[in-house]
C-alpha positions in Angstrom: 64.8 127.4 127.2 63.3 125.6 130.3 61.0 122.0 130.0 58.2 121.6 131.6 60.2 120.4 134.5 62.4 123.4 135.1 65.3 122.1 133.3 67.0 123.6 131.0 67.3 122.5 127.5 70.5 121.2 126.1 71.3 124.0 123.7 71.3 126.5 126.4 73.1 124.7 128.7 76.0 124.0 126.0 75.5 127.7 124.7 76.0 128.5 128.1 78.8 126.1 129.0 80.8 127.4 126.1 80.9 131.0 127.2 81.7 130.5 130.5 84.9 128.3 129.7 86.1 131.2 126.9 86.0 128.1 124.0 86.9 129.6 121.2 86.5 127.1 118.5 83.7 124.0 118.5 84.6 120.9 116.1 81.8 118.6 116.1 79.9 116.4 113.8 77.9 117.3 110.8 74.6 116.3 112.8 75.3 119.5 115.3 74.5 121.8 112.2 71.0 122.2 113.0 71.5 123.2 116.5 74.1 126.1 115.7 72.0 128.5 114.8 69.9 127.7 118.4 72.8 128.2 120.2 74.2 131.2 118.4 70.8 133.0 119.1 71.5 131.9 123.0 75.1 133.4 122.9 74.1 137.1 121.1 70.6 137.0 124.3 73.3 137.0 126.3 75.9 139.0 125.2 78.8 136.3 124.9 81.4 136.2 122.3 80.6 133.8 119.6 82.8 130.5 118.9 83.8 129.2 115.3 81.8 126.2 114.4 83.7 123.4 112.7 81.2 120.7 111.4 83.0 117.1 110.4 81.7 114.5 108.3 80.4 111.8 110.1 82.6 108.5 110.9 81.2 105.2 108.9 81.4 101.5 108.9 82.9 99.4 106.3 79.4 98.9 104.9 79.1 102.4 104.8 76.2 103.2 107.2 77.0 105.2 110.3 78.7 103.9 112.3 77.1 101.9 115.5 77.3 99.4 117.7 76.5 96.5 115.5 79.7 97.5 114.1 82.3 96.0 116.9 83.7 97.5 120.2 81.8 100.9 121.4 84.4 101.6 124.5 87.8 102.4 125.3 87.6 99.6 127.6 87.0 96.8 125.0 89.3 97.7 122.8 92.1 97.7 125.4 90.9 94.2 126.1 91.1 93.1 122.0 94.8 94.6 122.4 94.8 97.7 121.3 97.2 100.0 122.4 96.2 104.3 123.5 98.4 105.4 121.6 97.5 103.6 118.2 93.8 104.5 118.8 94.2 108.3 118.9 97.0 108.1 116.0 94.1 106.2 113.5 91.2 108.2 114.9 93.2 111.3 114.0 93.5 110.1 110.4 89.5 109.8 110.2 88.8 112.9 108.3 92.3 114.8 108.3 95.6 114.5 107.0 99.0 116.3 107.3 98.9 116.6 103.3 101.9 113.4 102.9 101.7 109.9 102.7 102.8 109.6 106.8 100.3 107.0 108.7 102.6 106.6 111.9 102.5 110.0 114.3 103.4 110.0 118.3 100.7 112.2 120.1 103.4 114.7 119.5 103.4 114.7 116.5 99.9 114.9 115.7 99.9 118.2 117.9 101.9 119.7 116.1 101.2 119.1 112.5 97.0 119.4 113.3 95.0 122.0 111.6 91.6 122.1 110.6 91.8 123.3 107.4 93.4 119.8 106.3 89.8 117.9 107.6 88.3 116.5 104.4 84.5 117.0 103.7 83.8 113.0 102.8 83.1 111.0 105.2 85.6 108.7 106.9 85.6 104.8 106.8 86.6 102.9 109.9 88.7 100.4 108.6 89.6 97.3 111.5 92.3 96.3 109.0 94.0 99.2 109.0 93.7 100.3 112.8 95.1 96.7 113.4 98.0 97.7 111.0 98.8 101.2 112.4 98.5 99.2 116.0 101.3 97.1 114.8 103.5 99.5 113.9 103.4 101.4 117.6 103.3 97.7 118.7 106.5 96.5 117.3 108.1 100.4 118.2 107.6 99.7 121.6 110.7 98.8 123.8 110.8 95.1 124.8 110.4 95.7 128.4 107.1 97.7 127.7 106.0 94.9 125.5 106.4 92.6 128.0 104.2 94.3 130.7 101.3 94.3 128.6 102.0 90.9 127.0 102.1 89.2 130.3 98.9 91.3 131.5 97.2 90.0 128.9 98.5 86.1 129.3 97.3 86.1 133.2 94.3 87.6 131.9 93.3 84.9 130.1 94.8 82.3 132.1 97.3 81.3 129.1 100.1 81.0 131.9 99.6 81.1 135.6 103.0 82.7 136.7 104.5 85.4 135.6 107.8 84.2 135.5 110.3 87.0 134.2 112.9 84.7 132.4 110.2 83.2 130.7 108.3 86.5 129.1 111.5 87.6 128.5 112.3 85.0 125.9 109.1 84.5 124.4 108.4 88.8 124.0 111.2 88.5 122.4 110.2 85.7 120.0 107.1 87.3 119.1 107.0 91.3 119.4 107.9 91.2 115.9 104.7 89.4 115.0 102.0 90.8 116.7 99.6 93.7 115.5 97.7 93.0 118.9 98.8 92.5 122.1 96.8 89.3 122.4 98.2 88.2 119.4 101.0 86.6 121.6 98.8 84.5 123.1 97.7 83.2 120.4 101.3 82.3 119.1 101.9 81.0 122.4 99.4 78.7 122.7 100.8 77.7 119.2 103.8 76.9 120.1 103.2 75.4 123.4 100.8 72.6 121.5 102.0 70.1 119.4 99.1 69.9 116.0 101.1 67.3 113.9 98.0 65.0 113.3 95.8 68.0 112.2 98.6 70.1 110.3 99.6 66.8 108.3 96.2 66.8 106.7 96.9 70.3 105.1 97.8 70.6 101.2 101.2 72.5 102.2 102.0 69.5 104.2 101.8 66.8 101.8 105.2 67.5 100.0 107.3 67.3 103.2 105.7 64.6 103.4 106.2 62.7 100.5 109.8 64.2 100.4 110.9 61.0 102.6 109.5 62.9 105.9 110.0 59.3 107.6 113.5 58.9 107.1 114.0 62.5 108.4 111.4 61.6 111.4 113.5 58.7 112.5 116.8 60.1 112.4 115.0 63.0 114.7 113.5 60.3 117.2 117.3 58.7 117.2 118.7 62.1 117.6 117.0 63.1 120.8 116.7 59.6 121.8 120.9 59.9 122.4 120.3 63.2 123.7 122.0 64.7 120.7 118.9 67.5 120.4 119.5 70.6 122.3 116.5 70.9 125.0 117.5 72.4 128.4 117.1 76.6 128.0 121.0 78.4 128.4 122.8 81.1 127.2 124.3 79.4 124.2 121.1 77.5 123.3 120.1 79.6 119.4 123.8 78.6 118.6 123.5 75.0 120.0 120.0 74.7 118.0 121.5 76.2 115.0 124.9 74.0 115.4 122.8 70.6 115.7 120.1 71.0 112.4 123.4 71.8 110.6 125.0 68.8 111.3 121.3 66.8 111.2 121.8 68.5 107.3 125.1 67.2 106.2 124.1 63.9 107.7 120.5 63.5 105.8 122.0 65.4 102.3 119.4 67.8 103.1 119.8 71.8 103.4 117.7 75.1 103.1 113.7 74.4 102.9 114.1 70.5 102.4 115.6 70.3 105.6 114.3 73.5 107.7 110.7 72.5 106.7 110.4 68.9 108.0 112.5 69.8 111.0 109.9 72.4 112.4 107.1 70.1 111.2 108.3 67.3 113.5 109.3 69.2 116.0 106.6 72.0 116.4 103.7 70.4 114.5 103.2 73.2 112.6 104.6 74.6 109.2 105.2 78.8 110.0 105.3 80.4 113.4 108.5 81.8 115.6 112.3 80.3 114.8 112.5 76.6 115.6 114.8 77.2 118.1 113.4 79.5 119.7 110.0 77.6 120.1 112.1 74.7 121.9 113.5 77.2 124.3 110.3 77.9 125.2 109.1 74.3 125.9 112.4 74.2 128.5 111.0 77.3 130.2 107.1 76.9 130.0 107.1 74.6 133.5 108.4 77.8 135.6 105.7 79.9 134.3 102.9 77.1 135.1 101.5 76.8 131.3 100.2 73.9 129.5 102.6 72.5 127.3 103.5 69.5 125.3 107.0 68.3 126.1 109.9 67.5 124.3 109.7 63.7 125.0 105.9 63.3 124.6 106.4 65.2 121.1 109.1 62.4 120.1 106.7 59.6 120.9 103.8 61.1 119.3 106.3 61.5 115.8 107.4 58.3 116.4 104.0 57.0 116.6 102.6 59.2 113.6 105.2 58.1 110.9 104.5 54.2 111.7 100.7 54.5 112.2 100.3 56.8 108.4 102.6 55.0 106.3 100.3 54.5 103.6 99.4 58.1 103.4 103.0 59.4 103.6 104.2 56.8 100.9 100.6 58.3 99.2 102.2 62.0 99.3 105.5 61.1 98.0 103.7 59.2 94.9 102.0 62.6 94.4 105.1 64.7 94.2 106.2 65.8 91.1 109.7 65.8 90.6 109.8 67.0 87.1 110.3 70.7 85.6 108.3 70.2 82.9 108.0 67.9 80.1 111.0 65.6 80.0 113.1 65.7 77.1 115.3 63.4 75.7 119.3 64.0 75.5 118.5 63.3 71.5 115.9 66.1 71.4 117.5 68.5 73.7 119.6 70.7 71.2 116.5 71.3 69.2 114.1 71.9 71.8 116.9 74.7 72.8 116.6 76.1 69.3 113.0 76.0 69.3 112.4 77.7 73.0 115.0 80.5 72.4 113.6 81.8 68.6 110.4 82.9 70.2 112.2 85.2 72.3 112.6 88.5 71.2 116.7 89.8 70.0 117.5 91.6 73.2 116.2 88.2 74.9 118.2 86.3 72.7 121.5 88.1 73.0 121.0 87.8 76.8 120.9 83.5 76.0 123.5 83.6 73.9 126.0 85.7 76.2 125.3 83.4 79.4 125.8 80.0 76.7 129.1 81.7 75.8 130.3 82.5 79.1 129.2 79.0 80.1 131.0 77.3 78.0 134.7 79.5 78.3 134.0 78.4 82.3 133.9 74.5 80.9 136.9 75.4 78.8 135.5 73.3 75.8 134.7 70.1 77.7 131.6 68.3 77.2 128.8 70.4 77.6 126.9 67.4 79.7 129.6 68.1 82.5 127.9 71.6 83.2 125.6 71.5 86.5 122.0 71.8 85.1 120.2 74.9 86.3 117.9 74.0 89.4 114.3 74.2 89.4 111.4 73.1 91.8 108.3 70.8 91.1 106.5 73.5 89.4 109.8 75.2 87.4 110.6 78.1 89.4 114.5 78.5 89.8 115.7 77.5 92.9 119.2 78.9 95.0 122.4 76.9 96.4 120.1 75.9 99.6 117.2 74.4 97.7 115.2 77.9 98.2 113.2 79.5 95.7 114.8 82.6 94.4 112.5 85.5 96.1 113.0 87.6 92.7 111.3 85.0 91.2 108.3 85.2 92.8 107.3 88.6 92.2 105.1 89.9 89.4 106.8 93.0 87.8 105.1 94.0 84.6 105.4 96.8 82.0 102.3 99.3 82.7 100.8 102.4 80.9 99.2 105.0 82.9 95.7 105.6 81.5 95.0 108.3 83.5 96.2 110.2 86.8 95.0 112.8 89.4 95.7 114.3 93.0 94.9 111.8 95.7 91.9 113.7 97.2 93.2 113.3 100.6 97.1 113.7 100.3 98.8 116.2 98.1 101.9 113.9 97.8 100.5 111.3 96.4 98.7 110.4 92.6 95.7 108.3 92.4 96.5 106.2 88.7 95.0 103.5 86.3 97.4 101.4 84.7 97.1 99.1 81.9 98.8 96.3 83.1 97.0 93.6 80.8 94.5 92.8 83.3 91.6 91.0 81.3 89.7 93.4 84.1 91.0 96.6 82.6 93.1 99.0 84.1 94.2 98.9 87.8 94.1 101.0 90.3 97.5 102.4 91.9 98.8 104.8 93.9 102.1 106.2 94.0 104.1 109.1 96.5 105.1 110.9 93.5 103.6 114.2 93.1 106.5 115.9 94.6 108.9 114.6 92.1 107.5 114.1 89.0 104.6 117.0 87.3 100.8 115.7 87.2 101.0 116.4 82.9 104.4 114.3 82.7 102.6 111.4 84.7 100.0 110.6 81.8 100.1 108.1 79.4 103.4 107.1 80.5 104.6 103.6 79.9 106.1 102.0 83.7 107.2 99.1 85.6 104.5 97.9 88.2 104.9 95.2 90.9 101.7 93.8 90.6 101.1 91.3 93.4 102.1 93.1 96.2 98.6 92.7 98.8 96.5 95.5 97.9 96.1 98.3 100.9 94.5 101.3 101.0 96.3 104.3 101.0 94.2 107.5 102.8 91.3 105.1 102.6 91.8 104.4 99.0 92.4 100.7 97.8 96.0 100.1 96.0 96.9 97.4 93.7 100.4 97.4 93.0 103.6 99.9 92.7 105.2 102.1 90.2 109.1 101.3 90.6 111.7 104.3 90.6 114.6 105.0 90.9 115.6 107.3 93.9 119.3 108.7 95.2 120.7 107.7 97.9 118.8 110.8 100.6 116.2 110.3 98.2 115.5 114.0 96.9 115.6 113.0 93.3 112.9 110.3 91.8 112.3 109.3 88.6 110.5 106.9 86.7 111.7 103.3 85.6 111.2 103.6 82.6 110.6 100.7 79.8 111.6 101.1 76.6 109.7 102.2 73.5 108.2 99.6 72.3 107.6 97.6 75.4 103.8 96.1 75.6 101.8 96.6 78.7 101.3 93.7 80.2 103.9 91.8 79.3 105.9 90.5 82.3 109.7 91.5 82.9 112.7 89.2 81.8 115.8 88.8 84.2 119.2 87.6 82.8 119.9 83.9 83.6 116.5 83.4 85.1 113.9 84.3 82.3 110.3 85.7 82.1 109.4 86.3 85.4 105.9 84.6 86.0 105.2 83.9 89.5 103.3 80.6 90.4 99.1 81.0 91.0 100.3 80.4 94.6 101.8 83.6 94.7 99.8 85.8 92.3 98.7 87.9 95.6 101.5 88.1 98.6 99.4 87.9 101.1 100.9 85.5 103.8 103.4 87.2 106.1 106.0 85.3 104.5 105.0 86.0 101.3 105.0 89.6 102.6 108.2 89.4 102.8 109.5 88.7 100.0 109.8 92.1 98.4 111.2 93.3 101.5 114.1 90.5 101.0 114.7 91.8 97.1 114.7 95.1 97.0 118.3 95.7 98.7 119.5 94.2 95.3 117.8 96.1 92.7 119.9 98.8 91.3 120.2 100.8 88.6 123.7 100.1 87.3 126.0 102.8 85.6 124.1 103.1 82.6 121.0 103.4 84.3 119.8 100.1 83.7 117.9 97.9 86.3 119.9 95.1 87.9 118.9 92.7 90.7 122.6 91.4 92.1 124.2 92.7 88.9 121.7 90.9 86.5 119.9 92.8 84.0 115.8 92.9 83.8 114.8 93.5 80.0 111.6 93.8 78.1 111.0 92.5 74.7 112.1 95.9 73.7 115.2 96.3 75.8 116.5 97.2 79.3 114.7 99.2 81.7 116.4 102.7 82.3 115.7 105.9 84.5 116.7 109.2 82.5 119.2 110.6 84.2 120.2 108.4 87.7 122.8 106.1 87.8 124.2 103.7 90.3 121.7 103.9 93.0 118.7 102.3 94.6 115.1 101.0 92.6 112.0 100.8 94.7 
């Protein structure tokens, strides 16, 4: 019990400790199980009441060796200084090990108090994930009020000297212009520095850049330069200034023929230097503010000159990108050759496919009330064939990968009762993919297999209670959404094949967006999903056009006129 030197050991002490505070129950790790049976010998010597012993699986890295110090931070300390918030730390370190038996990853300290027991910690050991402790810091990141926000956002901008005053007006706007963005707090000065630089040389260079480019960027560029240089470009910071901003690239629009991407895109090129970040306007703002808060900036004027400079010094390389675009959507055909290339297109399509052709050539043509059928606006299409909207955009829905799937097999998720761990065939030459769904309190584990579903396939892949996900199983769900079921494809439908939509056709994204991994890409579920519905005969709909396989329309058994997700 003693060393040599008189001290006494450590399982005495904590033996010892333990008694004397009336601990009733000890969770530790899994490498304290050898010295339980020390320190229960200790507590019976003595006469003391004896604790239960909870023993956890230890915590690994994502190469899945204990985790250490070669792994990242080792303190509180440093991960407050990467940006991580206290509360977002003990939410994910909760989720190590233990789960409240649903598919919930965001819990206030609250929350995890009450809904803790240790009979929901899992035997296997628990992975820290970076990515997903970024993600869950995020979330409490963007739930924070703005003026909280702000406190730590400008903490962490004097701390590393990104401005030298904290000037209130001036964090106000620009927490404002990126809360939304950040999974760390230092995140925002990252987007700050972004903005406040001006990278047109070095973002021109990039393969995104080179159609805005060659989309006569210089003709845009100079009507900017004569814009600002009659003071027609909104600049100084006031209380109208979004709607001011807003007012003028409208009119800079109608005055260019340019609207939706082909304008928005070269704008915040010229202007910013960069192709994504904050609003456009609101990046200007900030440039008008930037001098009170004693940051490095590049001005509006020295912006100008340097666009002005850039579009007459690279001619040859913007008249270079503009040979390289491709305006075409496809093979030309001939007005000649047109009728039969119709005929020859729509017979490999299956019937339901063809009826859906024929009704939108019929209702085209009462709309043109017989006239010549060459009066009819063509439908619109990009450089690489994807269907574009009134403002030059291309349609979100068109963009996603929504396939017909059959489940190969399904189980519990190991770590959540709500949710099923499935392989679906979704014609991956790879085999099945792994996807998991939060349906195990609506639909029966023996109903789920070899069921024939609609998967989105290119959704990022996340992990889901530290399991990796590859897609989603669409349903339909009421309104309060106690009743899910399936969306179903019909009998006959061929896993794999991808989903037609009425007036648009078979919905293939582009290799650009066979993952959605970019924020903006992220988003573009987020912007479809309002408008998929299941209409009155339980058929799927996105803004009252119908999806169809080769066998037929999608369905749900029994719901009717509400939401798909």
């Amino acid at each position: 019990l003693l060393r040599s030197n008189g001290v006494p050991v450590y399982n005495f002490c904590v033996a010892v400790d333990d008694a004397l505070m009336g601990i009733t129950t000890v969770a530790r790790a899994e490498e304290h199980l050898t010295n339980t049976i020390r320190q229960v010998l200790v507590l019976e010597a003595l006469g003391f009441n004896m604790p239960e012993y909870a023993h956890c699986s230890l915590i690994l890295g994502e190469d899945r060796s204990k985790l250490s110090k070669r792994h990242g931070a080792t303190s509180c300390n440093q991960f407050r200084e990467q940006g991580f918030l206290p509360d977002a730390m003990i939410n994910y370190l909760a989720l190590l090990g233990w789960n409240d038996g649903t598919d919930k990853d965001i819990y206030t300290r609250d929350e995890l108090i009450a809904s803790f027991d240790l009979n929901r910690v899992t035997p296997s050991p628990a992975m820290f994930d970076m990515q997903k402790l970024k993600w869950i810091n995020g979330q409490h990141l963007r739930s924070l009020k703005k003026d909280e926000f702000q406190s730590l956002m400008a903490e962490a901008m004097m701390r590393e000297k990104v401005i030298d005053q904290a000037d209130e007006a001036f964090l106000d706007h620009v927490a404002g212009m990126v809360q939304e963005k950040c999974d760390l707090v230092n995140d925002a000065n990252t987007i700050l520095k972004t903005v406040l630089d001006y990278q047109l040389e070095e973002t021109s260079k990039t393969e995104e850049a080179k159609s805005i480019l060659g989309d006569d960027f210089k003709a845009l560029a100079d009507k900017i330069v004569e814009e600002f240089n009659s003071n027609a470009i909104p600049t100084t910071p006031s209380p109208s200034f979004s709607e001011d901003f807003k007012n003028w690239v409208n009119k800079l629009g109608k005055s260019t023929g340019r609207k939706g991407k082909r304008l928005f895109m070269p704008v915040r090129l010229a202007l910013t230097g960069n192709l994504a970040g904050p609003d456009i306007g609101a990046q200007i703002m900030t440039l008008g503010m930037a001098e009170k808060a004693q940051a490095n900036f590049v001005d509006m004027k020295t912006r100008i000159e340097a666009l002005k400079k850039f579009v007459n010094e690279n001619a040859e390389m913007i008249s270079s990108a503009a040979a390289n675009v491709d305006t075409s959507s496809g093979k030309a055909v001939s007005d000649e050759m047109l009728s039969q290339k119709i005929i020859e297109t729509i017979a490999k399509l299956a019937p339901p496919q063809q009826r859906i052709v024929l009704q939108q050539a019929e209702s085209l043509l009462k709309e043109t009330s017989g006239s010549d059928a060459a009066q009819a606006p063509a439908a619109r299409a990009s450089s690489d064939g994807r269907v574009l909207d009134r403002s030059g955009n291309v349609e979100p829905v068109t963009r996603l990968d929504i396939r017909v799937g059959k489940i190969v097999s399904c189980e519990k998720h190991p770590d959540a009762d709500a949710l099923y761990l499935e392989q679906i065939d979704v014609g991956d030459a790879e085999g099945p993919r792994q996807v998991i769904s939060g349906l195990a309190n609506f639909i029966p584990l023996e109903e789920m297999q070899g069921r024939l579903v609609t998967v989105l396939c290119n959704l990022k892949p996340v992990k889901m209670r530290g399991i990796m996900s590859s897609g989603m199983v669409l349903c339909g769900s009421n309104e309060d959404h106690t009743k899910v079921e399936l969306l179903e494809p019909p009998e006959g439908a061929v896993p794999g094949e991808h989903l037609m939509l009425e007036s648009f056709g078979v919905m293939k994204p582009t290799p650009d967006d066979a993952v959605l991994k970019s924020k903006s890409q992220q988003g573009v579920w987020k912007m479809v999903a309002p408008d998929m519905r299941l209409n009155s005969k339980g058929e799927a709909t996105y803004n009252g056009k119908m999806f169809t396989t080769s066998s037929g329309a999608l369905t749900c058994k029994t719901l009717r006129d509400c939401n798909i997700g």
